[in-house]
ZAVORO-18303 format. One record per residue: residue in one letter; x, y, z of N, C-alpha, C, CB in turn. Coordinates in nm, 4 decimals. Glycine has a CB too. Example, Ala and Ser with C-alpha at 12.3 -4.5 7.8 and 13.67 -1.06 7.14 Angstrom:
residues 2
<figu A <1.3190 -0.5690 0.7800> <1.2300 -0.4500 0.7800> <1.3200 -0.3300 0.7800> <1.1308 -0.4473 0.9046>>
<figu S <1.2850 -0.2250 0.7080> <1.3670 -0.1060 0.7140> <1.2900 0.0030 0.7870> <1.4084 -0.0598 0.5725>>
end
This chain:
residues 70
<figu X <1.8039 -4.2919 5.5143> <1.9109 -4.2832 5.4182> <2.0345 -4.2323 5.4913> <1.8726 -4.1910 5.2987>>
<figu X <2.1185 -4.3354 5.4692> <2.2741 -4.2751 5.5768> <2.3769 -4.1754 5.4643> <2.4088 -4.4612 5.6444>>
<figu X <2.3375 -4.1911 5.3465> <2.4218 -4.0801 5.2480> <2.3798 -3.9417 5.2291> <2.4251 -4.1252 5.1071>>
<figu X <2.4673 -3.8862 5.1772> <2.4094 -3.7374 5.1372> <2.2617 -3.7604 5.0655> <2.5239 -3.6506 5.0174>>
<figu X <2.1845 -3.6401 5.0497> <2.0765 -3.6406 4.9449> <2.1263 -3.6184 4.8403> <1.9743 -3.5566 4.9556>>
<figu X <2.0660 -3.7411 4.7601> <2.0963 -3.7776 4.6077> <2.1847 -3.6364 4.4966> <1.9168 -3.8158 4.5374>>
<figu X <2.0761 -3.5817 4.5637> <2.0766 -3.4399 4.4553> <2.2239 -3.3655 4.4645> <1.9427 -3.3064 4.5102>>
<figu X <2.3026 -3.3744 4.6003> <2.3799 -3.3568 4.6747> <2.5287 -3.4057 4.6237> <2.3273 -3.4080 4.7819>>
<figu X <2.5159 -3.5133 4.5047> <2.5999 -3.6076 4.5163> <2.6459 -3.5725 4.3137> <2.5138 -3.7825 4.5899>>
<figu X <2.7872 -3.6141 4.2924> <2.8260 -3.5747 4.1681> <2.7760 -3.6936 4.0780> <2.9819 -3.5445 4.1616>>
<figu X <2.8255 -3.6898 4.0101> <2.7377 -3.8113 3.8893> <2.8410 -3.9527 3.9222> <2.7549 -3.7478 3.6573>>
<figu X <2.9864 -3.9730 3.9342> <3.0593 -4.0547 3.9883> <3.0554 -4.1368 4.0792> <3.1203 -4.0169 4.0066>>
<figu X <2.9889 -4.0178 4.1949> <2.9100 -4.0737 4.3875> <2.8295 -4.1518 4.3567> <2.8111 -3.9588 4.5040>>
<figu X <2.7239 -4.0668 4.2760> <2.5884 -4.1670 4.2331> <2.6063 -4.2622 4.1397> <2.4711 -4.0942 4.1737>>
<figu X <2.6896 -4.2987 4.0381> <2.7160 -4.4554 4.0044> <2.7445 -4.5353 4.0898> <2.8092 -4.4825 3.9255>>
<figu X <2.8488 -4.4788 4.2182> <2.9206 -4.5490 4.3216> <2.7961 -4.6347 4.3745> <2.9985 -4.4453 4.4386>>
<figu X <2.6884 -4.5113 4.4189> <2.5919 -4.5911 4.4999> <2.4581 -4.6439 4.4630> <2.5673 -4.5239 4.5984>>
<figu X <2.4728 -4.6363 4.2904> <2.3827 -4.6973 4.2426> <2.4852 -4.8774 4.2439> <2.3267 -4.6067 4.0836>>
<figu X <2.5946 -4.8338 4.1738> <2.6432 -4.9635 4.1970> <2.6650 -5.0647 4.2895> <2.7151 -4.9592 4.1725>>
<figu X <2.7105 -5.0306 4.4230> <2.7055 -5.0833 4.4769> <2.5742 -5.0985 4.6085> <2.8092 -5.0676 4.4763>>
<figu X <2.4558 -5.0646 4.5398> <2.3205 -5.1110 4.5851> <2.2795 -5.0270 4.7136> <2.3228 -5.2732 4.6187>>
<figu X <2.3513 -4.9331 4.7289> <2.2897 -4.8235 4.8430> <2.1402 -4.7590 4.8468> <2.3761 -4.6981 4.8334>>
<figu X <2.1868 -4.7194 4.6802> <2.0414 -4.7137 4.6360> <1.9997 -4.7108 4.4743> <1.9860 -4.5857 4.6993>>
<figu X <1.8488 -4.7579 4.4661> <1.8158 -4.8097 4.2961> <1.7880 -4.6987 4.2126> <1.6770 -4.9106 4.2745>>
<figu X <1.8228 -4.7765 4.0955> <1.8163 -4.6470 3.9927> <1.6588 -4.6101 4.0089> <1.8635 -4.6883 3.8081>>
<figu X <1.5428 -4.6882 4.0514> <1.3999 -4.6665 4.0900> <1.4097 -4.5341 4.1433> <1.3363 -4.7724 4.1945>>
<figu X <1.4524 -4.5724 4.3303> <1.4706 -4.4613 4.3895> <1.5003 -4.3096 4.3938> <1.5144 -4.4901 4.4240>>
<figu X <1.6782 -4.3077 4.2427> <1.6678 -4.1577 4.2218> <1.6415 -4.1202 4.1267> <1.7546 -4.0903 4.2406>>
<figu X <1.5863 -4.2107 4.0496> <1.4552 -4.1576 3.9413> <1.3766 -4.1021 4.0258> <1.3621 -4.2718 3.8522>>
<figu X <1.2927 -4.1765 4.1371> <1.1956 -4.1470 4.1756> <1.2178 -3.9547 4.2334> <1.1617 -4.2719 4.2789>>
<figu X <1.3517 -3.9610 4.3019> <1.3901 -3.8672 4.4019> <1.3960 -3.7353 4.3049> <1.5388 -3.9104 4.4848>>
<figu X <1.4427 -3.7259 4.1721> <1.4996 -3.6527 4.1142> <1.3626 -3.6092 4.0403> <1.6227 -3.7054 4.0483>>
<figu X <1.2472 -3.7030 3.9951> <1.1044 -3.6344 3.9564> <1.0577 -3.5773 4.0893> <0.9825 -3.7473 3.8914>>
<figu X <1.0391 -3.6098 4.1666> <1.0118 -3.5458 4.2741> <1.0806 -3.3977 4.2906> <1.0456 -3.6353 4.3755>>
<figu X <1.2237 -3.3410 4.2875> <1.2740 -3.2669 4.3010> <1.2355 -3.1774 4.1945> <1.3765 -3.3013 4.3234>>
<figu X <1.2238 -3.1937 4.0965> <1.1469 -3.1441 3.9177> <1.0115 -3.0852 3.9728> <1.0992 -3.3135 3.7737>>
<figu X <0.9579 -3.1722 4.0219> <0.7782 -3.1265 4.0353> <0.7923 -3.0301 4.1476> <0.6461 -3.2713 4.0869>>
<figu X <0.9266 -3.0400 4.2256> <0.8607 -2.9170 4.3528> <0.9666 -2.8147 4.3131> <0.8703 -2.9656 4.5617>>
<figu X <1.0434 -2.8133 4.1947> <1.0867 -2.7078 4.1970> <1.0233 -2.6787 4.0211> <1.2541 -2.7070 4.2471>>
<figu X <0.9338 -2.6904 3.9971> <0.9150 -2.6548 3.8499> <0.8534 -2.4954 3.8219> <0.8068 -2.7706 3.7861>>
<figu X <0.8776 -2.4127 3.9255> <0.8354 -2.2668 3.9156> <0.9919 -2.2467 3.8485> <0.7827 -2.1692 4.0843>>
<figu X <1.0472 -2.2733 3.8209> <1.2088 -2.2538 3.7912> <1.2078 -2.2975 3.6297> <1.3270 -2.3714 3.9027>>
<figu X <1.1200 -2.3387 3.5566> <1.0782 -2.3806 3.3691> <1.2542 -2.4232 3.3650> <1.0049 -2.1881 3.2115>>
<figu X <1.2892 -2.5185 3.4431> <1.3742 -2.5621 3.3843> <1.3581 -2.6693 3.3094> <1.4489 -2.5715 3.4485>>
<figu X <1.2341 -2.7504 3.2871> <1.1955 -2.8713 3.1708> <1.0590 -2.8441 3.1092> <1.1855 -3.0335 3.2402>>
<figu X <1.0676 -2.8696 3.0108> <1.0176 -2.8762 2.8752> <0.8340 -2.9418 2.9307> <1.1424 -3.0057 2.7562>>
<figu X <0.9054 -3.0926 2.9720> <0.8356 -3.1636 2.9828> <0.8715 -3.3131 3.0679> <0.8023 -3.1600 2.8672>>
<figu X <0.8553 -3.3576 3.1248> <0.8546 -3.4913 3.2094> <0.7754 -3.5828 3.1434> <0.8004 -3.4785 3.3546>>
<figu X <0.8389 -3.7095 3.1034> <0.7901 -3.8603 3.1223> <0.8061 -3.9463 3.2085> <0.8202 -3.9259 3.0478>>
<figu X <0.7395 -3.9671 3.2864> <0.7383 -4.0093 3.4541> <0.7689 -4.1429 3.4287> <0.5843 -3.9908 3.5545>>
<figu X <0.6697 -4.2299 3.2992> <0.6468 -4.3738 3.2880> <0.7938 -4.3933 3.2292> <0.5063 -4.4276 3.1876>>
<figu X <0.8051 -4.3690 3.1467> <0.9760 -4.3863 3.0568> <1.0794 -4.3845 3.1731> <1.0279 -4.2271 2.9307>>
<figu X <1.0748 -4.2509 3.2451> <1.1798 -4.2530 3.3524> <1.1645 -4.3570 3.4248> <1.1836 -4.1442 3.4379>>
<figu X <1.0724 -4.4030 3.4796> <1.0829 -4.4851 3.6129> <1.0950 -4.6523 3.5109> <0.9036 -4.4570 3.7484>>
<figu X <1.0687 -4.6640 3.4024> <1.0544 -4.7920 3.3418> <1.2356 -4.7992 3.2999> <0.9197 -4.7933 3.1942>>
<figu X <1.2857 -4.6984 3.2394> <1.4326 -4.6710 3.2403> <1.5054 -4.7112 3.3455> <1.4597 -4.5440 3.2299>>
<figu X <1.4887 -4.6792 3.4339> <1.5336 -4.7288 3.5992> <1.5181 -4.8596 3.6316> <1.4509 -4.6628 3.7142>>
<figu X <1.3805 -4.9355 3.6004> <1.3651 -5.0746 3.6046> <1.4495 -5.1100 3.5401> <1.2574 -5.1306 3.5703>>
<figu X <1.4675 -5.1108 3.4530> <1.5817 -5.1782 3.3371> <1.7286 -5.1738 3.4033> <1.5903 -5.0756 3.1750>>
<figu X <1.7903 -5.0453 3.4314> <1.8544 -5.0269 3.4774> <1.9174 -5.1116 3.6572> <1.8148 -4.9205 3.4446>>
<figu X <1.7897 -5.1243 3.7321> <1.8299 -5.2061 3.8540> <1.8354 -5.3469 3.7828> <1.7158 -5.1970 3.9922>>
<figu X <1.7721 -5.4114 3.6602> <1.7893 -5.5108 3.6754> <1.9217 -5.5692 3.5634> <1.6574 -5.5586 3.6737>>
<figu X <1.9803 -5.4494 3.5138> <2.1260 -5.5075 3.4659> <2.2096 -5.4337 3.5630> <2.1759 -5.4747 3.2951>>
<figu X <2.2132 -5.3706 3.6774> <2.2626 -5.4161 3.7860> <2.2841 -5.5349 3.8451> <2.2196 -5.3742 3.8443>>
<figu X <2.1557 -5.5589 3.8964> <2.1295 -5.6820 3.9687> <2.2074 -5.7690 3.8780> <1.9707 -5.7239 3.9896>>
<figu X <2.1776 -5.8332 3.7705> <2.2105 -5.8924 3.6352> <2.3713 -5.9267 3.6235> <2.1653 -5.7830 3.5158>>
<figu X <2.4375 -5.8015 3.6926> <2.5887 -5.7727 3.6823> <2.6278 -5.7132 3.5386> <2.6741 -5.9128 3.7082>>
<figu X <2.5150 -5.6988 3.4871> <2.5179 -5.6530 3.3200> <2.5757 -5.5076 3.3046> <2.3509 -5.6495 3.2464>>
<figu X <2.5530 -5.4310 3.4009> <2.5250 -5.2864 3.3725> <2.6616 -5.2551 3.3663> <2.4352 -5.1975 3.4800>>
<figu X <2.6739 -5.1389 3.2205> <2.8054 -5.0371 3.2379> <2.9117 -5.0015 3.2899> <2.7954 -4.9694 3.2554>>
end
């Protein structure tokens, strides 16, 4: 990965580089449950839906791809 880490990045950056395909909404779904599960001594969530999130993201790369998206 040649960019900052995701987590690293403001919500603006990360449309930038969801948009222009640096990286998929898959990916910082993926990156950002990941970051949740290793920091969850911190009760900052309730609860996680892993399947919703990452199926949210599918949707999401493919009205990208699509040219559909937001």
């Amino acid at each position: 990965m040649t960019h900052p880490a995701l987590h690293d990045l403001g919500v603006a950056q990360l449309a930038t580089e969801l948009r222009e395909r640096r990286v998929s909404a898959v990916e910082a779904a993926q990156h950002f449950l990941a970051r949740a599960h290793s920091h969850q001594h911190l009760g900052a969530y309730v609860a996680l839906n892993e399947e919703a999130t990452l199926a949210q993201a599918r949707a999401a790369d493919a009205r990208i791809a699509a040219g559909t998206a937001g």
